[in-house]
Structure formats: structure tokens, C-alpha cells
C-alpha positions as a LaTeX table, in Angstrom:
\begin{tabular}{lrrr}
\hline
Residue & $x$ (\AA) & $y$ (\AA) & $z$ (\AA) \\
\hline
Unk1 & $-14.12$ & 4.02 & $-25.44$ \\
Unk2 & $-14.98$ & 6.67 & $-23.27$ \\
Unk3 & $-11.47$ & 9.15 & $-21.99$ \\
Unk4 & $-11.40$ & 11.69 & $-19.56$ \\
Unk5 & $-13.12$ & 15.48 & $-20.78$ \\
Unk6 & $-11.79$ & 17.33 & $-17.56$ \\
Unk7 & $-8.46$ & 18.92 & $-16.40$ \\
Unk8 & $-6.45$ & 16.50 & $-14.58$ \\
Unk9 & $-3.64$ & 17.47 & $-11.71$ \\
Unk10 & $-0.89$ & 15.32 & $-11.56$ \\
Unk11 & 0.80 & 15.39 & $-8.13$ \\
Unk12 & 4.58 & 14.79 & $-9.04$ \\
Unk13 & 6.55 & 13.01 & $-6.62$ \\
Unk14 & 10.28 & 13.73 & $-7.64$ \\
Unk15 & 12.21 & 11.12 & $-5.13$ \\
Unk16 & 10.31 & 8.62 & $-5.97$ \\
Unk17 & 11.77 & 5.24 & $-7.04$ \\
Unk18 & 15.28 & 4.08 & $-7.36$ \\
Unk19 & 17.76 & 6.63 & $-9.54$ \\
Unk20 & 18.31 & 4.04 & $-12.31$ \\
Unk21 & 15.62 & 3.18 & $-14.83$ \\
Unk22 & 13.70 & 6.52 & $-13.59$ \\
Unk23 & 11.22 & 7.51 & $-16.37$ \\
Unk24 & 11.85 & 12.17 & $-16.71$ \\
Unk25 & 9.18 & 13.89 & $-15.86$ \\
Unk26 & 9.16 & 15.36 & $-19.54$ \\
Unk27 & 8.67 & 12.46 & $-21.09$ \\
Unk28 & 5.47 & 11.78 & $-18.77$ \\
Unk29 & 4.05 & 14.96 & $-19.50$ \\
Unk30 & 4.60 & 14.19 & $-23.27$ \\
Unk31 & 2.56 & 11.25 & $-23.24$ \\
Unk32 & $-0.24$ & 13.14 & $-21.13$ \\
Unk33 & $-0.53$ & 15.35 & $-23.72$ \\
Unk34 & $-0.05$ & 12.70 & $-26.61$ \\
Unk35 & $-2.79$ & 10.83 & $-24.99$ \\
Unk36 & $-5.35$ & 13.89 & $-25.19$ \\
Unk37 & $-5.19$ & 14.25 & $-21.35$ \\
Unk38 & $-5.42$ & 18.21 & $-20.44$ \\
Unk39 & $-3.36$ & 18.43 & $-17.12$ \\
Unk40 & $-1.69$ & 20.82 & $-14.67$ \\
Unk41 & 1.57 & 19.45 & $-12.83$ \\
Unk42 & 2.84 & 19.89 & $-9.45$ \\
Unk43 & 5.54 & 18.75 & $-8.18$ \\
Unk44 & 5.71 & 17.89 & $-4.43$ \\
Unk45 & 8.56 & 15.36 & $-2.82$ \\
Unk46 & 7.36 & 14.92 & 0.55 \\
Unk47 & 4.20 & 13.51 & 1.95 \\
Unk48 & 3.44 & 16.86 & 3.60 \\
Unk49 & 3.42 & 18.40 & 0.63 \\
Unk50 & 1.50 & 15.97 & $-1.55$ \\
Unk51 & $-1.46$ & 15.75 & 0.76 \\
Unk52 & $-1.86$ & 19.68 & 0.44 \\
Unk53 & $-1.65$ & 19.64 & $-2.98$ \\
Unk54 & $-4.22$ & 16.65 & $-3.29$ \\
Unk55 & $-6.50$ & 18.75 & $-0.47$ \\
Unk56 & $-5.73$ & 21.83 & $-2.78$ \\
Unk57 & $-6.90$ & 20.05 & $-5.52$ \\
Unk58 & $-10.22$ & 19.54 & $-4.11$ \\
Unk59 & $-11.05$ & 23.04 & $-2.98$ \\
Unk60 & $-10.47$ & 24.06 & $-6.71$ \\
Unk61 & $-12.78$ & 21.55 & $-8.40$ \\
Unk62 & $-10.65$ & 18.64 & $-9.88$ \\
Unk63 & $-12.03$ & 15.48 & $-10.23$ \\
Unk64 & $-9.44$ & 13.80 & $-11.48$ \\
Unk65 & $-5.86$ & 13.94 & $-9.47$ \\
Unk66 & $-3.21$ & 11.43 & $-10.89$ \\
Unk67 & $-0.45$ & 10.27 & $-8.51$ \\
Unk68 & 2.93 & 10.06 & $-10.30$ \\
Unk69 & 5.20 & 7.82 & $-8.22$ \\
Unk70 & 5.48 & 5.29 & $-5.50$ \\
Unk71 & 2.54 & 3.65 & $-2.87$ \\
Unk72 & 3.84 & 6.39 & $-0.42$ \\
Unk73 & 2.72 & 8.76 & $-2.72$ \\
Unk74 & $-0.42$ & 7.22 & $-3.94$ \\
Unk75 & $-1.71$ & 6.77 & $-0.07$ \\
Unk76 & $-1.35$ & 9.86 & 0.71 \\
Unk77 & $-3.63$ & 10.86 & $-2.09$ \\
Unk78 & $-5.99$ & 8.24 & $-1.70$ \\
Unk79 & $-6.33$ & 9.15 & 1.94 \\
Unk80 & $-7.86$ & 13.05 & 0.91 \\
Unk81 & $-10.06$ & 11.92 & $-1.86$ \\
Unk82 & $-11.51$ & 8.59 & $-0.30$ \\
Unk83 & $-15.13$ & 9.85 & $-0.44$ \\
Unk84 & $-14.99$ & 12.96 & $-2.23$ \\
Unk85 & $-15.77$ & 11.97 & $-5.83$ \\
Unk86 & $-13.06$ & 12.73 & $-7.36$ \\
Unk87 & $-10.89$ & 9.84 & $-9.15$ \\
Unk88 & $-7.84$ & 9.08 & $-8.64$ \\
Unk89 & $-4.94$ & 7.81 & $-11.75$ \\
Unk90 & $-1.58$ & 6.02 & $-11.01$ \\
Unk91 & 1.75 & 6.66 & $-12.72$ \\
Unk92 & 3.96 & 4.07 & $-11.19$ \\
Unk93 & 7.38 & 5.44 & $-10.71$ \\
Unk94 & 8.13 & 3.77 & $-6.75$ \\
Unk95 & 10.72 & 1.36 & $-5.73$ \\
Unk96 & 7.67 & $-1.28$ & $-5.52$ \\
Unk97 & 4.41 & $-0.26$ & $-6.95$ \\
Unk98 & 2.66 & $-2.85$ & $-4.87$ \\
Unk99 & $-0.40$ & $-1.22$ & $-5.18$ \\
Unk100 & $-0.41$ & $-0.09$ & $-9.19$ \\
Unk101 & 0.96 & $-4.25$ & $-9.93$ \\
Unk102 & $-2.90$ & $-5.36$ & $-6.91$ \\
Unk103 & $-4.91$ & $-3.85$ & $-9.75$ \\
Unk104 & $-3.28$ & $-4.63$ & $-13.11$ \\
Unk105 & $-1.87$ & $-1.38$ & $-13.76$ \\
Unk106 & 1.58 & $-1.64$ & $-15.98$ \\
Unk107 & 4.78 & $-1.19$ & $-14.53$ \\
Unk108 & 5.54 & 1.10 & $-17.13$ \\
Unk109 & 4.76 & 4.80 & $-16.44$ \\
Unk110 & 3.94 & 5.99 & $-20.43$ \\
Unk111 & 1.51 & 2.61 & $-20.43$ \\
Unk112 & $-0.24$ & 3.42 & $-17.44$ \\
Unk113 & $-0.95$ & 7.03 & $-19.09$ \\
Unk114 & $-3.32$ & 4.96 & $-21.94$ \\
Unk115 & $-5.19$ & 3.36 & $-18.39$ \\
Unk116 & $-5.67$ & 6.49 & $-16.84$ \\
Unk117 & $-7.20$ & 7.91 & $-20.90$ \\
Unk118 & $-9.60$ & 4.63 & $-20.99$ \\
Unk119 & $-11.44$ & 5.93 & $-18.21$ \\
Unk120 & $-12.34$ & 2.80 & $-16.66$ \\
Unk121 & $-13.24$ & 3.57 & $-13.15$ \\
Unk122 & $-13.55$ & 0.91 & $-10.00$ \\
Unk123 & $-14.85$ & 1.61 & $-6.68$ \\
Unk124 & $-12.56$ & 0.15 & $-3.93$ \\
Unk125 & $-12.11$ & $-0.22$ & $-0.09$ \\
Unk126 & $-9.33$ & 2.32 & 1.92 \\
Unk127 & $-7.90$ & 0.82 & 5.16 \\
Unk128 & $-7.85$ & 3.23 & 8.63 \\
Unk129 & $-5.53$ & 2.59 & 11.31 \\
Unk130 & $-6.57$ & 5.29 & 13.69 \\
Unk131 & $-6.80$ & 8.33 & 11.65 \\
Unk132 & $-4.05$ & 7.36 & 9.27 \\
Unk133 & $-5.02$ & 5.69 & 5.72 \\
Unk134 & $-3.89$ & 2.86 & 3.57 \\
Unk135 & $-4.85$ & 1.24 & 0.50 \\
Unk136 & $-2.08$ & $-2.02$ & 0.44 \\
Unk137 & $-1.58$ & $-2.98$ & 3.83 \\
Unk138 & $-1.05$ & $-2.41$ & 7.75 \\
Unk139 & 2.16 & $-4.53$ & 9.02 \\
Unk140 & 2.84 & $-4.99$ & 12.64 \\
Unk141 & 6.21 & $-6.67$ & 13.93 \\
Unk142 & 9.53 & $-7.84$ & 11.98 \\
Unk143 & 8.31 & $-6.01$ & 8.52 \\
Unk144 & 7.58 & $-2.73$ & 10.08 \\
Unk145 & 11.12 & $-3.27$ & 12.07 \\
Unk146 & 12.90 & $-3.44$ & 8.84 \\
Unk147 & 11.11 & $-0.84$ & 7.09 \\
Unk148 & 12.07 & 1.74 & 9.89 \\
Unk149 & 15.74 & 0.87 & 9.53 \\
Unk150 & 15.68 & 1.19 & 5.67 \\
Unk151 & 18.14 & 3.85 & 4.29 \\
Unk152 & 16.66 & 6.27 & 2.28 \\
Unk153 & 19.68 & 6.66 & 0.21 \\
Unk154 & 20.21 & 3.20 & $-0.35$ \\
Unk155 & 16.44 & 3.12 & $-1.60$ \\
Unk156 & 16.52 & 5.20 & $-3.98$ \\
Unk157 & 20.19 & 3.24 & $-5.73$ \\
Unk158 & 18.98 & $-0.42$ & $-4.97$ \\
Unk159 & 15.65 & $-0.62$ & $-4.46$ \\
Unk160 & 14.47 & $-3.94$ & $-3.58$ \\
Unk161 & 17.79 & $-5.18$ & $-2.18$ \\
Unk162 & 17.64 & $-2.07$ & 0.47 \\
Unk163 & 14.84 & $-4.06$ & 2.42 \\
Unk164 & 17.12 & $-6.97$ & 2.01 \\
Unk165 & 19.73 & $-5.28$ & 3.62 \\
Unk166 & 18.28 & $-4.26$ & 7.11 \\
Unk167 & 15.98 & $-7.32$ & 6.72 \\
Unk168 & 19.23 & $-9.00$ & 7.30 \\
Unk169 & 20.72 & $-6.48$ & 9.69 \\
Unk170 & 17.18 & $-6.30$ & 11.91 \\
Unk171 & 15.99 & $-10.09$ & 11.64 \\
Unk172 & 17.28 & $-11.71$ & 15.28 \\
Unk173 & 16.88 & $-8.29$ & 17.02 \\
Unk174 & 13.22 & $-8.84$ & 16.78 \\
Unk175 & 11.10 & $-11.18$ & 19.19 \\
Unk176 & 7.89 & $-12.42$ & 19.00 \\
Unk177 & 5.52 & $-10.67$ & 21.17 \\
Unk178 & 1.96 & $-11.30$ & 22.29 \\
Unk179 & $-0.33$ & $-9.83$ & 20.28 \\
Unk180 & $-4.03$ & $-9.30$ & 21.27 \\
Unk181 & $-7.27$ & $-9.36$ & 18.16 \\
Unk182 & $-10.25$ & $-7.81$ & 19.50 \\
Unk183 & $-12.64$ & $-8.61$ & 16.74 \\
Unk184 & $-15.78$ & $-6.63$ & 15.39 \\
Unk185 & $-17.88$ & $-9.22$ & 17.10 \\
Unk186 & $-19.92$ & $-7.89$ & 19.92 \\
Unk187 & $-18.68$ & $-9.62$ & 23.21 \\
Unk188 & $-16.42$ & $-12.01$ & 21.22 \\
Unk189 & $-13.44$ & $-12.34$ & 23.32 \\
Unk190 & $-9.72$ & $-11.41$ & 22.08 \\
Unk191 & $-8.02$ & $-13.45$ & 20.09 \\
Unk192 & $-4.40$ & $-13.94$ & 22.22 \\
Unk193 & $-1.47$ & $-15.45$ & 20.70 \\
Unk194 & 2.45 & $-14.70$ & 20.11 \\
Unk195 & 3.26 & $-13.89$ & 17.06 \\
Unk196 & 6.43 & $-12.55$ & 14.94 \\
Unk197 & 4.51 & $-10.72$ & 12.62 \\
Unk198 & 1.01 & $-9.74$ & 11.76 \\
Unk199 & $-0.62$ & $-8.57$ & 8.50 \\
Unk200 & $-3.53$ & $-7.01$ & 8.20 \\
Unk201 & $-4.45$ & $-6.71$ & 3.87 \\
Unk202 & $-7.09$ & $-4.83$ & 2.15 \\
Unk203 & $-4.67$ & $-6.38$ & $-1.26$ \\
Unk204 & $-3.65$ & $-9.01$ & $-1.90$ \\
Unk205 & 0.32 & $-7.61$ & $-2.95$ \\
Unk206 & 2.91 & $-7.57$ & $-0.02$ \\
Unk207 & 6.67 & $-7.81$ & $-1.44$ \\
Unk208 & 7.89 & $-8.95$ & $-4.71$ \\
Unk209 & 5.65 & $-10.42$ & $-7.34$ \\
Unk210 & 5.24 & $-13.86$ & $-6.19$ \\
Unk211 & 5.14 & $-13.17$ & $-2.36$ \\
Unk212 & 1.34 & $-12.48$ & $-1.57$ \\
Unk213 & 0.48 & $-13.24$ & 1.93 \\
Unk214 & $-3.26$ & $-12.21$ & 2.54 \\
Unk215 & $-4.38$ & $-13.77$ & $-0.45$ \\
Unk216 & $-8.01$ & $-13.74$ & $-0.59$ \\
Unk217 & $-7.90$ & $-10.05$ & 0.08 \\
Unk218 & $-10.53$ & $-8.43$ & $-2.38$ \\
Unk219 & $-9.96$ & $-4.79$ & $-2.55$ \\
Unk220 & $-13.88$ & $-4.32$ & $-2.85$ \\
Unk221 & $-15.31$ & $-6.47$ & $-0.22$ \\
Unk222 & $-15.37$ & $-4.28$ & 2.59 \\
Unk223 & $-12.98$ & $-6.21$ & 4.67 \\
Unk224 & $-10.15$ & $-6.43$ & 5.90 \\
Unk225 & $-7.34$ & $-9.85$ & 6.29 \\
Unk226 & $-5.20$ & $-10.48$ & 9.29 \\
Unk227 & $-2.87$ & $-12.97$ & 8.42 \\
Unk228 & $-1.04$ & $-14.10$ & 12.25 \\
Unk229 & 1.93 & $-15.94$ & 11.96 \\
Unk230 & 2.45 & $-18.00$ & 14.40 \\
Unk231 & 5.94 & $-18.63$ & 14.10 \\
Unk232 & 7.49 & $-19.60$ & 17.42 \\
Unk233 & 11.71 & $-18.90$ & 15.94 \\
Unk234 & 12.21 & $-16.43$ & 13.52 \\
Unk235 & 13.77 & $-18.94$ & 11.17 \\
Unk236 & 10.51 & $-20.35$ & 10.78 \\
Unk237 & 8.90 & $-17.35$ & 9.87 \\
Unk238 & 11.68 & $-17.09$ & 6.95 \\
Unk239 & 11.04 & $-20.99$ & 5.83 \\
Unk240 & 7.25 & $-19.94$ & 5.44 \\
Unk241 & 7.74 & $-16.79$ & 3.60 \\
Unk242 & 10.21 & $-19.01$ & 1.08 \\
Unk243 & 7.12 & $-21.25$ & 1.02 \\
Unk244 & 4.50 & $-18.69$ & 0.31 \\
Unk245 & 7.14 & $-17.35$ & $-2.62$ \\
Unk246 & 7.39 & $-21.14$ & $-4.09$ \\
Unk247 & 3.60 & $-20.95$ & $-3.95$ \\
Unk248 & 3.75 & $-24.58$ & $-1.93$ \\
Unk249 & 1.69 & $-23.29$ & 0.67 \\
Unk250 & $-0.41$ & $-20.37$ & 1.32 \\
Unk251 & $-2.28$ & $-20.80$ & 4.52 \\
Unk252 & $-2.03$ & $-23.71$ & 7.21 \\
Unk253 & $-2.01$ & $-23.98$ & 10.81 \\
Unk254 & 1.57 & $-22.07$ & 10.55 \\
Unk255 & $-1.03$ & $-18.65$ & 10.31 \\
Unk256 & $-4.04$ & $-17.61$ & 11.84 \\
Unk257 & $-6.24$ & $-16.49$ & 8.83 \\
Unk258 & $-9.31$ & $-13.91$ & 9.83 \\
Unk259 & $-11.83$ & $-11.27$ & 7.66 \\
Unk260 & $-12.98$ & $-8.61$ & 10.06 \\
Unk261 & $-14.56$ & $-4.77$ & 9.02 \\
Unk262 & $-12.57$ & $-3.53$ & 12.33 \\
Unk263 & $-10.00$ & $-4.76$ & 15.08 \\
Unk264 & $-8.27$ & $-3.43$ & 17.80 \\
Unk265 & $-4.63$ & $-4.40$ & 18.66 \\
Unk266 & $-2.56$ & $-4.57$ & 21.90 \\
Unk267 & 1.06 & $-5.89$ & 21.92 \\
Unk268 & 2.89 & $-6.56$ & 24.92 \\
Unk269 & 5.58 & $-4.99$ & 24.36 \\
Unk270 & 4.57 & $-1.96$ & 21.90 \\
Unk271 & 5.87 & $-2.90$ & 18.35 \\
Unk272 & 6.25 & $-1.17$ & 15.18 \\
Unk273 & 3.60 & $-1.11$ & 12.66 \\
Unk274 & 4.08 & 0.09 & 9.03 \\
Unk275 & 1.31 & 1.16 & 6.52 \\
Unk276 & 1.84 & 0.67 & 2.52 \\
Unk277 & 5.78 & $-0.02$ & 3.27 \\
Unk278 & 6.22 & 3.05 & 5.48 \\
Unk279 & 6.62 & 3.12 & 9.08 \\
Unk280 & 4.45 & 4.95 & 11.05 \\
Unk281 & 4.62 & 4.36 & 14.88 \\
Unk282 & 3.89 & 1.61 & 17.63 \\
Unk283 & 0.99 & 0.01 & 19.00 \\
Unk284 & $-1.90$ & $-0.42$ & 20.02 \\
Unk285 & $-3.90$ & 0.83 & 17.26 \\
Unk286 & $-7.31$ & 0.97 & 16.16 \\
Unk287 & $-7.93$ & $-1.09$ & 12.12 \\
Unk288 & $-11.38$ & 0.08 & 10.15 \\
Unk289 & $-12.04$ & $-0.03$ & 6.15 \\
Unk290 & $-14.02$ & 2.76 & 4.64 \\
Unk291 & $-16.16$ & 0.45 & 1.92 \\
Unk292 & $-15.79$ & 1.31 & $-1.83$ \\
Unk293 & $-14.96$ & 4.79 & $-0.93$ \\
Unk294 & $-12.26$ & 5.74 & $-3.56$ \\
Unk295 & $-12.71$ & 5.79 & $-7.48$ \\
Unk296 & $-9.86$ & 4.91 & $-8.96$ \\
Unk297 & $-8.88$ & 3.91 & $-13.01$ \\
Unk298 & $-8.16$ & 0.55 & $-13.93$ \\
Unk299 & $-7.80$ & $-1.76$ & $-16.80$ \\
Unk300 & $-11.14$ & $-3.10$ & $-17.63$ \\
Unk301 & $-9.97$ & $-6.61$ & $-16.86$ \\
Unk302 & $-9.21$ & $-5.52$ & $-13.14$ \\
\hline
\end{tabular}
């Protein structure tokens, strides 16, 4: 088994994940060092602040940089060392670990140390919307809606059941809207349709475990999935999502299903959009994929 012979940084996100259950920092440091991986450790608990370290971490020669905490914090590493060479390790400590559960990485912080020690490295795709990166996904309509209303506080004590919460308090404030898909197809014409939601996946991992919605996404194919619902009420929309949980139906003539290397969006009105569960701002906005551009460790079986 080959392990990693250089010094790692570990970019330390302290706010991330829900209060209860949090793993202490000490005891991921302890099984760092237990594991025979030499490491420095900063600590940074904004996105600001971990995207200098990560850029930091560059100019002075690292080639590995582990993320330690949610898919906030491990796109906003991912997003500096997409093409540099350097690998990237994940320590899952977020509410949701979407990303971490896409490519078999344990839930478990101190067992996703041993992953990071194997070595095993994959080569994978990282999603642009504009200038702005993302490894999971790029949501446009209801989901990004909710996201934006979230409360931060109520995050960190319930997790889950937060997005719940202003899913409920958000769901018949939002209207479908008419969304035009202008493909990578030289002088294709736009795809036009109204639509509650879009999803556009580089992974397959959405929501909770079972709820996958652009499910032949391959994070190493160099493309991306738009998944349009086409959802005329928003109760539909729900009835479908139960579906897609239930695993009774993935894809039918309730969603238009399309694989595209870029896209460009316009929404009458402007809508939300949200990348890797965190809203960002409104369309229209420009979707590429940078192929196999980040090294990242994974289980062997991923």
C-alpha cells in the first residue's frame, strides 16, 4: 500500500456541521498523526479565508491540502487546486457531506483519515458557473430559494431538518418560470420550457442518501447533467421528489434529461441558483466542466 511521504495542510473549517455529534479537532489531529500523516493545521471558518489558505498553500509547495469539514468547505478548495497538481483529502465534518458520501468516502471523520493514508488518487471533473466552481452540483429555482432562506443558526443545531424548515416556509412563494438551455451544439436552438426547478450535476448526490436526481452523473466523464423538471404545480414537483426517494421512478417525461460540456441559462424572471448547497446569486449564468482537473483520494473501490 503506498501512503503519503509529504507534509500535508489541513484547512480546518471550525463551523462546520451541526453542534451535536461534532468530532474535536484534537482528536482529528490525533489520528493524523496515528496514521503516519506529517501535517500543518489551519484553521479558517469562512470561505474567504479558506480559499487563501488553500491559494497559500500552493505558493509554498504543498501537494497535498486536506479539507476538514463540509462541501462548502471542500469547494472552495477544490476550486484553487483544480489543475495545479496538488491533491486534495476530505475529512467530512458538514451538515451533509454530499460530496465525501458521491465518492465512497466514510461519514466518519477518524475513517476517512485511513483514505486520505492509502493514497489512492482519482482524477475527476470540477463544474464552472461563470467564474465560480463546484464539484456536487449547480441548482436553479425552488432549491436555491430554500437554501438562501436557511438559518445559519438553525444549521448548525438541526442540520437536515433546517432545509426542511424554510423548504416548508419558501415552497408556494416560488413559481415556475421559463427557463431557456442554450446547448454546446453549434446553431442548435434553445431548449424553452417552464420549469420549477433545474439541476445541473457533475454527481450523482443531491439531498439525503436515497434522493439522487441526476443519476447517471459520472464525476469523470467530462460532462455535465441538467435534469428539467417540468412540473407544472409545485405539488407535483414534491410527489416526484417522494418518487425519486422511493426509487419508483428516476427519469420520465415528468423531467427533461440532457449531457452537455457547457450551457447557457436565461430565466424570465431572474431566479436563484445555488452551487454545492450554497446560494450564490441569480441568473443568467454561464455552466462549463473543467475535465479530470482535480486529484483527489478515494477508496480504491470508488
Amino acid at each position: 500500500m503506498s501512503t503519503i511521504n509529504t507534509l500535508a495542510l489541513v484547512i480546518h473549517n471550525p463551523h462546520s456541521g451541526p453542534f451535536l455529534g461534532r468530532v474535536p479537532a484534537s482528536r482529528i489531529r490525533k489520528a493524523l498523526s496515528e496514521a503516519g500523516i506529517e501535517h500543518a493545521w489551519k484553521e479558517a471558518p469562512s470561505f474567504k479565508e479558506i480559499r487563501h489558505c488553500a491559494e497559500s498553500a500552493l505558493k509554498e509547495g504543498y501537494m497535498t491540502v486536506i479539507a476538514s469539514g463540509g462541501d462548502g468547505t471542500v469547494r472552495e478548495i477544490a476550486s484553487v487546486l483544480a489543475g495545479s497538481g496538488a491533491a486534495l483529502g476530505i475529512i467530512p465534518r458538514g451538515t451533509a457531506n454530499l460530496f465525501a458520501r458521491d465518492l465512497g468516502i466514510p461519514q466518519d471523520p477518524l475513517s476517512a483519515v485511513r483514505i486520505i493514508h492509502s493514497a489512492h488518487i482519482r482524477l475527476i471533473d470540477v463544474g464552472l458557473a461563470g467564474a465560480r466552481h463546484f464539484v456536487l452540483m449547480c441548482g436553479i429555482g425552488i432549491d436555491a430559494r430554500t437554501i438562501r432562506y436557511v438559518i445559519p443558526p438553525m444549521k448548525r443545531w438541526l442540520g437536515w431538518w433546517s432545509y426542511l424548515y424554510s423548504a416548508v416556509l419558501n415552497f408556494f412563494k416560488h413559481k415556475p418560470f421559463k427557463a431557456s438551455l442554450y446547448l454546446d451544439f453549434p446553431g442548435a436552438p434553445p431548449v424553452t420550457l417552464e420549469t420549477p426547478l433545474i439541476v445541473i450535476g457533475n454527481a450523482r448526490a443531491y439531498g439525503p442518501e436515497r434522493l439522487r436526481v441526476a443519476h447517471l452523473a459520472q464525476l469523470d466523464d467530462g460532462l455535465l447533467d441538467v435534469c428539467v423538471f417540468r412540473a407544472e404545480f409545485l405539488h407535483d414537483l414534491a410527489r416526484h421528489f417522494f418518487d425519486i426517494m422511493r426509487q419508483e421512478t428516476i427519469q420520465d417525461d415528468r423531467m427533461l434529461y440532457l449531457k452537455t460540456s457547457r450551457m447557457r441559462l436565461v430565466t424570465d424572471p431572474p431566479v436563484p441558483f445555488q452551487l454545492d448547497g450554497d446560494w450564490v446569486a441569480e441568473t443568467p449564468l454561464e455552466i462549463s466542466i473543467m475535465p479530470r482537473s482535480l486529484r483527489i483520494y478515494v477508496p480504491v473501490e470508488s
